[in-house]
C-alpha distance (Angstrom), angle and dihedral (degrees) to the residues before:
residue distance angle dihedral
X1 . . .
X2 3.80 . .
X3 3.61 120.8 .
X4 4.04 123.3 -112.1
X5 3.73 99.7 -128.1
X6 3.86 145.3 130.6
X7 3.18 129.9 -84.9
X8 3.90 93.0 -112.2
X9 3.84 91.0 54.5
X10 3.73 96.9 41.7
X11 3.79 86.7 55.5
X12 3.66 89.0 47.1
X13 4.04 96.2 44.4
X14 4.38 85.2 50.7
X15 3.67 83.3 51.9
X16 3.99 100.7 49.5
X17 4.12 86.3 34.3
X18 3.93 85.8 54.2
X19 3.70 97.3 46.3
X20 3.92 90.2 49.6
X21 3.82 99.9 45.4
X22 4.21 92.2 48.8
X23 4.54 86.9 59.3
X24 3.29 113.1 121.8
X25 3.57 88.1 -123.8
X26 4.22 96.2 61.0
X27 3.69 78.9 40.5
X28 3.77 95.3 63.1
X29 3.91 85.9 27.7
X30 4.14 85.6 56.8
X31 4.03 95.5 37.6
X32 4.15 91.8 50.3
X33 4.17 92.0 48.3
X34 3.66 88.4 46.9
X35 3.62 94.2 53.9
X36 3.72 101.6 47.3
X37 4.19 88.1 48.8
X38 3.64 93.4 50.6
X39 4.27 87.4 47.7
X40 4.26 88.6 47.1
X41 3.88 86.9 51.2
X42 3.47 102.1 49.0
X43 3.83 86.7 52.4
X44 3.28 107.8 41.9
X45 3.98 104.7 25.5
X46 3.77 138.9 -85.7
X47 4.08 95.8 -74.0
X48 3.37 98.8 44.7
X49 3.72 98.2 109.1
X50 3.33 96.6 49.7
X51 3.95 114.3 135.5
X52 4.16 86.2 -4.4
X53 3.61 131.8 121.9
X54 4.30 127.5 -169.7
X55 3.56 109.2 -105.7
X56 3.64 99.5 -145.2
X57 3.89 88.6 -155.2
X58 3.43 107.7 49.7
X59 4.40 88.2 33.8
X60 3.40 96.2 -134.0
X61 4.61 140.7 88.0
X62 3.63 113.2 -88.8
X63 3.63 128.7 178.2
X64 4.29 108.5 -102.3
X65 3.55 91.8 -112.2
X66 3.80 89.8 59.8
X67 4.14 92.4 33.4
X68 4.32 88.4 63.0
X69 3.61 127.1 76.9
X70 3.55 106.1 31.5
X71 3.87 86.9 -81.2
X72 3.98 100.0 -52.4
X73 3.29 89.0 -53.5
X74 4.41 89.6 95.7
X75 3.27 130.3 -147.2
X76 3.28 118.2 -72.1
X77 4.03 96.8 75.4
X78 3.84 89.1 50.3
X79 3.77 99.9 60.2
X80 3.76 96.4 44.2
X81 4.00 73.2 83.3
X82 3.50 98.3 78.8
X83 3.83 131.7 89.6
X84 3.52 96.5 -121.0
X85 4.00 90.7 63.6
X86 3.81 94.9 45.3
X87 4.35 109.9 99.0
């Protein structure tokens, strides 16, 4: 979904986007994803990934629909996980 903004802040949002996506962490991030889709493709054919995602949890492609909502079981259960929601 694009963004509605002005041509000042869309210049400004490529520029921040740019500087995030060339880190050496989204590097490694970019290089590690390629390799594992490359692997799943050369085993099980070139459409294969087609409307899948990695689930980094389970290790392994899912469709989208299966990759959202913390497996059916939503959201709200999965981010009582993080530090901030821990009294």
């Amino acid at each position: 979904m694009a963004y509605k903004l002005s041509a000042k802040a869309k210049a400004a949002k490529k520029k921040r986007d740019l500087k995030s996506a060339k880190t050496e962490v989204r590097k490694n991030k970019k290089a590690d994803n390629q390799v594992k889709r490359r692997k799943y493709k050369k085993i099980n054919g070139k459409n294969s990934l087609k409307n899948k995602d990695y689930d980094h949890k389970d290790k392994k492609f899912k469709s989208v629909k299966a990759n959202r909502g913390n497996d059916g079981k939503g959201t709200k259960k999965e981010s009582k996980k993080t530090k901030r929601n821990k009294k």
